[in-house]
C-alpha positions as CSV (number, residue, x, y, z in Angstrom):
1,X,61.2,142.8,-229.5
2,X,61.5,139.0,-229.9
3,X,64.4,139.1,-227.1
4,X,62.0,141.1,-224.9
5,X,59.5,138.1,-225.8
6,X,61.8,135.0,-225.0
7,X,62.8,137.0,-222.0
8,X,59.1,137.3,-220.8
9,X,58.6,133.3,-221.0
10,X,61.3,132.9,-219.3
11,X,60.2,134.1,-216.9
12,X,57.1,132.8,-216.8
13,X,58.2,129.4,-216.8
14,X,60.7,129.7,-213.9
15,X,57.8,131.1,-211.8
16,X,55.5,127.7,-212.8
17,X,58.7,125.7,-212.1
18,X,58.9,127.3,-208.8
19,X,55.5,126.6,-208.3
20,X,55.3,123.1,-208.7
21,X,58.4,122.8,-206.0
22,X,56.4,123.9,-203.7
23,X,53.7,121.8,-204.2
24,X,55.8,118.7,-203.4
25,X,57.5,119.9,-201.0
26,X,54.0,120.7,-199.0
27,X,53.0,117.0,-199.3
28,X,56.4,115.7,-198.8
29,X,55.9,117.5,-195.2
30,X,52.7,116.5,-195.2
31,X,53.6,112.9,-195.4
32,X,56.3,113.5,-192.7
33,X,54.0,115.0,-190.3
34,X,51.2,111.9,-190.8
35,X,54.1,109.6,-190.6
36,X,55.2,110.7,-187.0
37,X,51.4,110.7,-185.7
38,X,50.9,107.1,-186.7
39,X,50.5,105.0,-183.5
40,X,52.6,102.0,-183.2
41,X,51.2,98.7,-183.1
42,X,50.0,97.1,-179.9
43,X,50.1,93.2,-179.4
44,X,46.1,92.7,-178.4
45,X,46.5,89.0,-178.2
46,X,46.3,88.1,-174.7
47,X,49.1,86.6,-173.0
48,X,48.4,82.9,-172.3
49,X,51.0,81.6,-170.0
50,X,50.4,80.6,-166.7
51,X,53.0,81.2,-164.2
52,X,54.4,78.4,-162.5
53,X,53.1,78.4,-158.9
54,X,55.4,77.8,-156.3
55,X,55.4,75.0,-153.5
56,X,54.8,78.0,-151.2
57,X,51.7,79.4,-153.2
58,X,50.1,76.0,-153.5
59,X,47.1,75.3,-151.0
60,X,48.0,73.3,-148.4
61,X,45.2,70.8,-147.8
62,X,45.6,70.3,-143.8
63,X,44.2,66.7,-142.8
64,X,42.7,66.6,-138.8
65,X,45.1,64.0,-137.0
66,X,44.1,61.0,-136.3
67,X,41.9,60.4,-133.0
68,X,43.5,57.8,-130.6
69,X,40.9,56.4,-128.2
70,X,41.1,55.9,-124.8
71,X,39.4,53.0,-123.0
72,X,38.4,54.0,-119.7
73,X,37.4,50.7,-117.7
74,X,34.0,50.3,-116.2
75,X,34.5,46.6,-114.8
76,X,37.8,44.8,-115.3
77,X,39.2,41.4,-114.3
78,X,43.1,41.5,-114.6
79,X,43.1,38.3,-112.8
80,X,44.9,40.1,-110.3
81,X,43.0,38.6,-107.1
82,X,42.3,34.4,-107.5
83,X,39.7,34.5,-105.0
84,X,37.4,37.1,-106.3
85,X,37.5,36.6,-110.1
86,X,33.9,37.1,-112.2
87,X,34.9,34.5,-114.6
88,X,34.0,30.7,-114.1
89,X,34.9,27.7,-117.0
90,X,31.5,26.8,-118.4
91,X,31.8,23.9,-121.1
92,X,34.0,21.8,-122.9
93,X,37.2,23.5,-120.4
94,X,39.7,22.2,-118.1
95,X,42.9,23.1,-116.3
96,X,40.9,26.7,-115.5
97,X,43.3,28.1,-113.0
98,X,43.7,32.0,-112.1
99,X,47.2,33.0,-110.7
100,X,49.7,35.1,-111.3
101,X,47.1,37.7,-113.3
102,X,46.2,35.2,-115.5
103,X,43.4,33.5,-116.3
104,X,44.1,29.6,-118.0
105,X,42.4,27.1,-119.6
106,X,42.2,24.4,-121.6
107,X,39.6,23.7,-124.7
108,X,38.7,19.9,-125.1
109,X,36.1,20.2,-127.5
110,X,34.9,22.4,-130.2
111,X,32.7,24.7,-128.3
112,X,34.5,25.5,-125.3
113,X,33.7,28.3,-123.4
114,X,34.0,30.5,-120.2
115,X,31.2,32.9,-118.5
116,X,30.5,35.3,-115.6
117,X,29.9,33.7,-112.6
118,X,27.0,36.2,-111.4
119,X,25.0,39.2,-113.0
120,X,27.1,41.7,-113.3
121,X,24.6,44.3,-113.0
122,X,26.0,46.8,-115.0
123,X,24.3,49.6,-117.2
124,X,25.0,48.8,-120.9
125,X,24.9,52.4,-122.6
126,X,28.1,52.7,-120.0
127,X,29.9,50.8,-122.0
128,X,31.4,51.2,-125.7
129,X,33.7,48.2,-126.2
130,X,34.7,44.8,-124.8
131,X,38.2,44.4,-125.0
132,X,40.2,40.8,-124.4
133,X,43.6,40.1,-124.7
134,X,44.5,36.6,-124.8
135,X,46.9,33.6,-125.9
136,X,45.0,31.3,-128.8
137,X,47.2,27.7,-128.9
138,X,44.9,26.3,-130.7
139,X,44.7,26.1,-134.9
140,X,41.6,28.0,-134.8
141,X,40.8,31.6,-135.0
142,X,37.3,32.2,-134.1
143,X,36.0,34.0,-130.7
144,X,32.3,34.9,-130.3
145,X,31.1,36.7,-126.9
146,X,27.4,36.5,-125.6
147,X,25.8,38.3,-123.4
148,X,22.7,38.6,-121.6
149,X,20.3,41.6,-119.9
150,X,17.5,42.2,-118.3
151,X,14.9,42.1,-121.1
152,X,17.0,39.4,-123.3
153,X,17.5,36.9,-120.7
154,X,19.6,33.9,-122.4
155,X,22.5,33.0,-124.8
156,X,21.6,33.3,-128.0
157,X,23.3,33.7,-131.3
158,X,21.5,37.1,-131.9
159,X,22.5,38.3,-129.0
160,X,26.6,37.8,-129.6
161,X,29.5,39.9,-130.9
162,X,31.7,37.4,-133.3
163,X,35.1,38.7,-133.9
164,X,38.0,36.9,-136.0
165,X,41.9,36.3,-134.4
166,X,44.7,35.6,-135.9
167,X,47.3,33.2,-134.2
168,X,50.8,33.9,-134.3
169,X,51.7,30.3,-132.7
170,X,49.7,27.6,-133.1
171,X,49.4,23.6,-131.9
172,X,52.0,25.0,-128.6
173,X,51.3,23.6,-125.7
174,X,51.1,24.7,-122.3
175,X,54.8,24.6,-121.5
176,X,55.2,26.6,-124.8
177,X,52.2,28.8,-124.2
178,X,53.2,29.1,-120.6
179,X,56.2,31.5,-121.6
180,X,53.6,34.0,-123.2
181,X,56.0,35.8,-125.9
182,X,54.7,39.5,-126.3
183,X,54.5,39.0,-130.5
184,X,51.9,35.8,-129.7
185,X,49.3,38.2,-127.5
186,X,45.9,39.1,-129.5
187,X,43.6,41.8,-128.6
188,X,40.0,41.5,-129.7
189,X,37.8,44.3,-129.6
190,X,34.1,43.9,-129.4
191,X,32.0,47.5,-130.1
192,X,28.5,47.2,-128.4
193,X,27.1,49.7,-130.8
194,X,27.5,46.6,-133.1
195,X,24.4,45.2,-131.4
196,X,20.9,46.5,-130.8
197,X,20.2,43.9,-128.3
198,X,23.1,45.5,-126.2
199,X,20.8,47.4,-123.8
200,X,19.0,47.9,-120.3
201,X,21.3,46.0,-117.4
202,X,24.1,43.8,-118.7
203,X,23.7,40.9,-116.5
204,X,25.9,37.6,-117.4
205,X,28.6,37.2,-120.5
206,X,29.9,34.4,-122.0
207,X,33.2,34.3,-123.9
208,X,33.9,31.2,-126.2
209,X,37.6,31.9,-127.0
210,X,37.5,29.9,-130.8
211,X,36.1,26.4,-131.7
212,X,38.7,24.2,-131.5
213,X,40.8,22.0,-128.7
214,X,44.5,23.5,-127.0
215,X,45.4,26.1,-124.5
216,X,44.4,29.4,-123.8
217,X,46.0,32.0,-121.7
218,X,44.0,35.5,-121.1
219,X,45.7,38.7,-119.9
220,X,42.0,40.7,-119.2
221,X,38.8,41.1,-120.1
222,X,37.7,44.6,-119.6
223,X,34.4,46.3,-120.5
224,X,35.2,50.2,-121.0
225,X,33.9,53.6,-121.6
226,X,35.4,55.2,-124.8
227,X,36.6,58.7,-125.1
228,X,39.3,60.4,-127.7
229,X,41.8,62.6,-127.8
């Protein structure tokens, strides 16, 4: 009888033991199972660096070329033809000569000057610029250009375009000037826009080439039309 007993408990505790196993084994898979559904972690932090851009995707900033003008003449003396030249000494010149498509002079005073000999007659909006090019042997730089028209009808200091040269040789004389090396030549552009007086009919100029005494050789004086390309 008391075998029969420890027999019975036994039993009963191997089926408890069994019991329990299972148990743990259930959450052990459990665990497994919640362990393989967990998602990985993802980086949310967004990524911050810039490529480096390339010279070819940079913007190109394209720049419009430059303009070059072109000077279209409306009157010109090249001093081409002696005998028919517009341009006359006026004061404070001597030694004006015109040969060999030049025009020279000599300044013997501090105001010299030359001017048109007639009206020219000419229709001012027509022209944009007055353009001289010119030998300066004196030591000073100055050149002023009047003009007169049909409603403003004398010199005056209004009624001017003054411009600033600078010599390359200076205190030459005519023998030196004479030889008329190409580095030496100025060009001086007056721009009639510059002036409000510059309208109507152009009718007389008058060009004081700088304000002190020496030689002067000029190439042209030509009043143009401007256009560019």
């Amino acid at each position: 009888m008391k075998k029969f007993a420890f027999i019975l408990a036994a039993a009963v505790l191997a089926m408890s033991l069994a019991s329990c196993g299972g148990d743990d084994k259930k959450d052990a898979d459990n665990t497994s199972a919640a362990g393989d559904s967990t998602t990985p972690a993802v980086n949310t932090e967004a990524d911050t660096t810039a490529a480096p851009v390339t010279t070819e995707e940079a913007t190109t900033v394209e720049t419009e070329p430059e303009k070059v003008p072109v000077y279209t003449p409306v009157a010109v003396d090249n001093f081409d033809d002696p005998e028919n030249t517009v341009w006359k000494q006026n004061a404070q010149i001597s030694n004006f000569n015109v040969a060999d498509g030049y025009l020279t002079a000599t300044s013997t005073g501090g105001d010299p000057s030359i001017a048109t000999k007639a009206d020219l007659n000419l229709n001012c909006d027509d022209i944009d610029v007055i353009r001289v090019r010119f030998l300066n042997g004196t030591a000073n730089d100055s050149i002023q250009l009047f003009f007169t028209t049909d409603t403003n009808t004398g010199y005056s200091e209004e009624a001017s375009f003054k411009e600033m040269t600078w010599n390359t040789e200076v205190d030459c004389d005519l023998a030196t000037i004479s030889e008329r090396s190409a580095d030496e030549w100025d060009e001086v552009i007056f721009y009639t826009e510059d002036n409000d007086l510059w309208t109507g009919t152009l009718k007389k100029i008058r060009l004081d080439l700088s304000n002190g005494e020496g030689p002067y050789v000029v190439d042209y004086i030509s009043l143009d039309s401007v256009s560019y390309e």
